[in-house]
C-alpha positions as CSV (number, residue, x, y, z in Angstrom):
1,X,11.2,-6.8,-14.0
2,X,7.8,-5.4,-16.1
3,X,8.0,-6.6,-19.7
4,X,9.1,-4.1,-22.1
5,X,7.9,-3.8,-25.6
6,X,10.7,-1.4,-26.9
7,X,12.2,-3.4,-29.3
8,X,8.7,-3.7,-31.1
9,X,7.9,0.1,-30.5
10,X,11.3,0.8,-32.5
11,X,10.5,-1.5,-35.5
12,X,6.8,0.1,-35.4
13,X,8.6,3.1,-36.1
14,X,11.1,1.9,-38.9
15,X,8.0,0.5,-40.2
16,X,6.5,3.6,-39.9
17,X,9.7,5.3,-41.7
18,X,9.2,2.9,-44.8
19,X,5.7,4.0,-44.8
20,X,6.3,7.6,-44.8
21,X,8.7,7.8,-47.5
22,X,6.1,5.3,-49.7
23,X,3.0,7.5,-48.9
24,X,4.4,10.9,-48.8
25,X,5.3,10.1,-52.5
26,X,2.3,10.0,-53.8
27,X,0.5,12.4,-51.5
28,X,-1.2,15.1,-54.1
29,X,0.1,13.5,-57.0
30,X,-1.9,14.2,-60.2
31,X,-1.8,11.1,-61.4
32,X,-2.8,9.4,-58.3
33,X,-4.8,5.4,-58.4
34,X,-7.9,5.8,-56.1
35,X,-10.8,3.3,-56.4
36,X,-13.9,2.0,-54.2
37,X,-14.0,-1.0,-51.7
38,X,-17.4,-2.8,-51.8
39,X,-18.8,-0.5,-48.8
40,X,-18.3,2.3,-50.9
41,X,-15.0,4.1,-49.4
42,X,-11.8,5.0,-51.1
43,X,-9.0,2.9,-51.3
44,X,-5.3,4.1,-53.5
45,X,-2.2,2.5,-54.9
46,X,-0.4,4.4,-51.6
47,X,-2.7,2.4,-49.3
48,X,-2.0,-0.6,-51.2
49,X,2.0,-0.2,-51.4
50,X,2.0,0.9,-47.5
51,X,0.3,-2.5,-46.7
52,X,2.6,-4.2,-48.6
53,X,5.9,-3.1,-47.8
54,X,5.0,-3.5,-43.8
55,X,3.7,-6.9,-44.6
56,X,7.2,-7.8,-46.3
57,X,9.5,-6.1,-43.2
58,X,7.7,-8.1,-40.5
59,X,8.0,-11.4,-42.7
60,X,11.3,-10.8,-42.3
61,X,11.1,-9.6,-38.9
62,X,8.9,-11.1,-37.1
63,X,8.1,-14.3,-38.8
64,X,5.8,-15.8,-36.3
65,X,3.8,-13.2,-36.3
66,X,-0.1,-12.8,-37.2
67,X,-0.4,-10.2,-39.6
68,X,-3.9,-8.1,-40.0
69,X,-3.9,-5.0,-42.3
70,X,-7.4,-3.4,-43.9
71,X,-6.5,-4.5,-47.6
72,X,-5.5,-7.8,-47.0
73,X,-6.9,-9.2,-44.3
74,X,-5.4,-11.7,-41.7
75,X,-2.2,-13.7,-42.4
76,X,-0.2,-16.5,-40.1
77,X,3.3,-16.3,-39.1
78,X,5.1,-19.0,-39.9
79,X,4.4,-21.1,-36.5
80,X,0.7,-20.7,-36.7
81,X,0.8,-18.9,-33.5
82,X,-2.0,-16.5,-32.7
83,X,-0.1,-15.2,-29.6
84,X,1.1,-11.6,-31.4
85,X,-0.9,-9.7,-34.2
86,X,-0.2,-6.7,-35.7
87,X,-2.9,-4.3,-37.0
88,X,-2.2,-2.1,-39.8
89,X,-4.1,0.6,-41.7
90,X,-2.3,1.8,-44.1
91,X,-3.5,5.3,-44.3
92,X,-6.5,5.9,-41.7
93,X,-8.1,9.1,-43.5
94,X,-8.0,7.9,-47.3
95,X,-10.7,10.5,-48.1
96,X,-8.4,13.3,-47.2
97,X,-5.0,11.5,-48.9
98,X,-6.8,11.8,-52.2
99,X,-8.4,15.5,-51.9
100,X,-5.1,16.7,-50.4
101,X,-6.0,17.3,-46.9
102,X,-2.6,16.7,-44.9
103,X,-4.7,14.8,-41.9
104,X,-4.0,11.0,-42.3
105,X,-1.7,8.7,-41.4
106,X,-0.5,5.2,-40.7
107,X,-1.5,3.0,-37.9
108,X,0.6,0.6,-36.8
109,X,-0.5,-1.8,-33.5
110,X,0.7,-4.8,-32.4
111,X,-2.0,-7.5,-30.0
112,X,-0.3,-9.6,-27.6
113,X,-2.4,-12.0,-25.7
114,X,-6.0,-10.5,-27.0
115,X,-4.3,-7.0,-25.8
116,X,-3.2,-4.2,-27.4
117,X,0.3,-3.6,-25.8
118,X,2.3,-1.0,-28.4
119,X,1.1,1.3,-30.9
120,X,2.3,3.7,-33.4
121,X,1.0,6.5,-35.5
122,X,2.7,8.5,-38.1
123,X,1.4,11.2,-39.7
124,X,3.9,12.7,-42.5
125,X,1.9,15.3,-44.0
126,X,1.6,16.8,-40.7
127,X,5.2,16.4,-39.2
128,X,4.2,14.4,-36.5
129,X,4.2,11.0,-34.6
130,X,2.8,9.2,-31.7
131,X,3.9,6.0,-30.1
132,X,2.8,4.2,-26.7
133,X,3.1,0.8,-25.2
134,X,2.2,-1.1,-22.0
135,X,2.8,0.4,-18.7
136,X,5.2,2.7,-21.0
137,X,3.2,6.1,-21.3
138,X,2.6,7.7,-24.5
139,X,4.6,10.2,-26.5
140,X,4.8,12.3,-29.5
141,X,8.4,13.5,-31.0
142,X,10.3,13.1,-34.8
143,X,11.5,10.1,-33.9
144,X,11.8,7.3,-30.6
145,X,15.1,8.8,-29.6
146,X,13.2,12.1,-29.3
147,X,10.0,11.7,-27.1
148,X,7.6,13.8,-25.5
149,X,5.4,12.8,-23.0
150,X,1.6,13.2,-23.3
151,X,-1.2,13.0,-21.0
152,X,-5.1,13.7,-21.3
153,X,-6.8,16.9,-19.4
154,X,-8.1,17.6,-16.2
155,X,-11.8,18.8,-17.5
156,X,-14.5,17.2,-15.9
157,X,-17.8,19.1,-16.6
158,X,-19.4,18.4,-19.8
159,X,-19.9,22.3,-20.2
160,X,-16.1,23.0,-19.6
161,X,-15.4,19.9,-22.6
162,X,-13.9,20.0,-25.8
163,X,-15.9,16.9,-28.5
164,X,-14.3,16.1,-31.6
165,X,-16.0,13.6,-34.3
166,X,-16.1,12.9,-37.5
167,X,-19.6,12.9,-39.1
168,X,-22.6,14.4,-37.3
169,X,-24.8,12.3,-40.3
170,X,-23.1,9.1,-39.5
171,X,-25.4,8.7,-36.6
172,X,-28.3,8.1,-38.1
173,X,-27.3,5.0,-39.0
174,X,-27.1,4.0,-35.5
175,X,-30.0,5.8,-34.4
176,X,-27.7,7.6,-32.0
177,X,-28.1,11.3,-34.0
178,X,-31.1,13.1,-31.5
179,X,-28.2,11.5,-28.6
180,X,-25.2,12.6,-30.2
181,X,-26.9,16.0,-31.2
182,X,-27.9,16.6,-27.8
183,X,-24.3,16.0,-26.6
184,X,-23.1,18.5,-28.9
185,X,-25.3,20.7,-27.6
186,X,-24.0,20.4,-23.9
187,X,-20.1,20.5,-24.7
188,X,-18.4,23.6,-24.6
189,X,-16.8,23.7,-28.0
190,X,-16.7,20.9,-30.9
191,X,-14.9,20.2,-34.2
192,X,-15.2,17.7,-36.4
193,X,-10.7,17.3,-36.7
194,X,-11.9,13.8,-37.6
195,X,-10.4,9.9,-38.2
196,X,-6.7,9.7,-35.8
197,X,-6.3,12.7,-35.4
198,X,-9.3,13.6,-33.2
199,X,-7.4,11.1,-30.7
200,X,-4.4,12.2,-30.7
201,X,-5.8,15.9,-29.9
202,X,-7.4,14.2,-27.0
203,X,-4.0,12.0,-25.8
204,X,-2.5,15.3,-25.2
205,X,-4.9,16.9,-23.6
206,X,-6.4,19.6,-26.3
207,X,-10.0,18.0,-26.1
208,X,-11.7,15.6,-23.6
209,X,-14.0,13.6,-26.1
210,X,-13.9,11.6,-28.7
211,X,-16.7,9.6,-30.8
212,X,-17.0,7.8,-33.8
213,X,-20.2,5.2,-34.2
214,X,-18.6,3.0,-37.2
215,X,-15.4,1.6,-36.9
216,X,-12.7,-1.3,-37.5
217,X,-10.1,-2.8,-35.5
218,X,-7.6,-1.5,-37.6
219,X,-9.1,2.0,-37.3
220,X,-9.4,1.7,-33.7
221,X,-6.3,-0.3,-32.5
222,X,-3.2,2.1,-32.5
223,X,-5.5,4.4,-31.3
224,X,-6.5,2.6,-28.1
225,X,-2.7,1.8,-26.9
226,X,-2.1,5.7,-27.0
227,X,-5.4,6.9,-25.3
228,X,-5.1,4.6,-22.3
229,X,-1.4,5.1,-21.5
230,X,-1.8,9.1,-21.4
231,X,-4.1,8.2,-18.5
232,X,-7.5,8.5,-20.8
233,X,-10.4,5.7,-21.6
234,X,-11.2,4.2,-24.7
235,X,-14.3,1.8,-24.6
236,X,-17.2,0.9,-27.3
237,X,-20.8,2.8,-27.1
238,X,-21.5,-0.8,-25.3
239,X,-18.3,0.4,-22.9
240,X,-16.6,-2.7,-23.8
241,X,-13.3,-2.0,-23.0
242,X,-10.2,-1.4,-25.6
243,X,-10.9,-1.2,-29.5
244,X,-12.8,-4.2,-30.0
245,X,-16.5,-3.0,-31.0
246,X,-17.7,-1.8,-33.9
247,X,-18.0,2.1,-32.3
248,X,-15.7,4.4,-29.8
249,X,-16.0,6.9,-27.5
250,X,-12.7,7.7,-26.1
251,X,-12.4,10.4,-23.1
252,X,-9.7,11.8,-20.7
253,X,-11.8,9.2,-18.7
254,X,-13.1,12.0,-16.1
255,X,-15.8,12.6,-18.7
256,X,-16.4,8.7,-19.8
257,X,-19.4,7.9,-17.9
258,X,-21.0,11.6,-18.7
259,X,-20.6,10.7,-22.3
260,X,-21.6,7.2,-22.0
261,X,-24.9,8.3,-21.0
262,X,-25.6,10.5,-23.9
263,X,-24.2,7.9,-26.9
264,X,-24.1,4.5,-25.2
265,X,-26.1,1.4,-25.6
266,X,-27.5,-0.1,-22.4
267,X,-29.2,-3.8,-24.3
268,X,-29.5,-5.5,-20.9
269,X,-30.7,-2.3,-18.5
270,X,-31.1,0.4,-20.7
271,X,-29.5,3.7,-20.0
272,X,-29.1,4.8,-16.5
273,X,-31.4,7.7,-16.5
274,X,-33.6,7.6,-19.9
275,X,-34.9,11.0,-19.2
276,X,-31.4,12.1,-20.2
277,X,-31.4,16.1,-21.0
278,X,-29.4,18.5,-23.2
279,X,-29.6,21.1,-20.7
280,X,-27.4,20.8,-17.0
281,X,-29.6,20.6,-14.3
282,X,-29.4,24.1,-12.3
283,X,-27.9,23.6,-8.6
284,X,-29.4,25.5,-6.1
285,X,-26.6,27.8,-5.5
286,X,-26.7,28.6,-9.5
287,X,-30.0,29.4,-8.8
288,X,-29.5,32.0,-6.1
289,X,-26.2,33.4,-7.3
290,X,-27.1,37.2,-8.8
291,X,-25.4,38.3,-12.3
292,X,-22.1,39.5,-10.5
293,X,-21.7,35.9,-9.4
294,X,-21.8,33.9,-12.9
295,X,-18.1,33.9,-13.1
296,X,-16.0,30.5,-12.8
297,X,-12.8,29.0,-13.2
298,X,-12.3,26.6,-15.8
299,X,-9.3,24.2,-15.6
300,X,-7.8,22.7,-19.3
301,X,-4.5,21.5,-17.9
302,X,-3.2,18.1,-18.4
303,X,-3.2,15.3,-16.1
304,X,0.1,14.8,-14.7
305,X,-1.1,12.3,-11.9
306,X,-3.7,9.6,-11.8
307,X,-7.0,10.5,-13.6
308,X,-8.8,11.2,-10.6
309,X,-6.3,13.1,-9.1
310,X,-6.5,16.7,-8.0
């Protein structure tokens, strides 16, 4: 029998419950805490009390335990096990909790092995909730009793695909921004829906790409779980598999290697083509095909079946 990770699916989402009620609060009080970590980003009383109150439930409940949140670091269990870690951040999309933007939520993720193998992400302001594990699929719903299924879509041309980001100036900093601008340029339609809730978009299938060139493990690891099981791909710019880099791109996986050329880092071989273009190369029957002809189907269902299925 496969090993099942619904009991810690179910406390991910009583955790997540807790966390809800504690952050939803304080969402657009007046009188709201907010200060600035050392690398300059925001950080609130609601992200501090979140942390703390998942902390105390899996001390009760799962004592053994490795605990990793983004305000207080890494903490044993009780058997000094390193088997299971969870990852918590407390409210991925601080910037928006304090200005009053409803997109941000709390990530919950628990490592098993050096794998992430359940996730859960709840996001109060907007009503909604995702949750994946294992070899379990992924879903959205109110609650566990009341799933959905997800899957990623079937679009596999880069001028048929839907990006979502978060900063266009954030990659500068990586000297990916000519790369990432030219990507831009060759997608279909972008948005900057920004932080979880780019991914999510993409889990069920409304876009096809996702990128982000500075993140954390807590930022990344609930995220990962829920990609992969609705049948997308979640890698670094390094396409180091799962959310263990300091970067993502994250695709319905029919479009990884496309993007991967445009935003990833090659150190040993370099890029496979360096002479990388923002404009498609023309087929030969584009180029004999008269104006009449320039008409085409474009498919944005989801993928029900394997990713490379029909």
């Amino acid at each position: 029998m496969a090993h099942s990770w619904n009991d810690d699916v179910r406390l991910a989402h009583v955790l997540a419950d807790n966390a809800d009620n504690l952050s939803m609060d304080r969402f657009g009080a007046i009188d709201l805490q907010v200060s600035t970590k050392p690398d300059m980003t925001y950080v609130t009383e609601s992200d501090e009390a979140v942390e703390d109150a998942i902390r105390k439930q899996l001390k009760t409940t799962r004592t053994r335990d490795v605990v990793l949140g983004e305000e207080h670091g890494e903490v044993e269990g009780s058997t000094g096990s390193h088997e299971r870690r969870w990852i918590i951040d407390p409210i991925d999309g601080t910037a928006n909790f304090v200005r009053g933007v409803p997109v941000w939520a709390t990530l919950i993720a628990l490592e098993e092995a050096g794998e992430i193998v359940a996730g859960c992400i709840s996001a109060p302001a907007l009503g909604r909730r995702w949750w994946a594990s294992k070899d379990g699929g992924a879903f959205t719903g109110k609650s566990f009793m009341h799933p959905r299924e997800i899957k990623v879509s079937q679009v596999s041309e880069l001028d048929a695909a839907y990006l979502s980001y978060s900063s266009a100036s954030s990659w500068e900093r990586i000297d990916k921004a000519e790369a990432f601008a030219a990507l831009i340029r060759r997608c279909w339609r972008t948005r900057a829906f920004g932080d979880f809730w780019s991914y999510m978009l993409l889990a069920e299938g409304a876009v096809d790409i996702v990128a982000e060139p500075e993140l954390k493990l807590w930022d990344m690891a609930a995220l990962d779980i829920i990609v992969r099981e609705a049948g997308g791909t979640f890698t670094s710019l390094a396409g180091q598999p799962g959310p263990w880099g300091p970067n993502a791109l994250a695709t319905n996986t029919r479009l990884h290697d496309a993007a991967m050329a445009y935003l990833g880092h090659f150190p040993d071989e370099g890029p496979p083509d360096a002479s990388w273009t923002d404009e498609p190369e023309e087929s030969s029957a584009d180029s004999e095909a008269g104006p009449d002809d320039n008409v085409r189907t474009l498919d944005f269902s989801r993928s029900w079946g394997e990713p490379d299925a029909p």
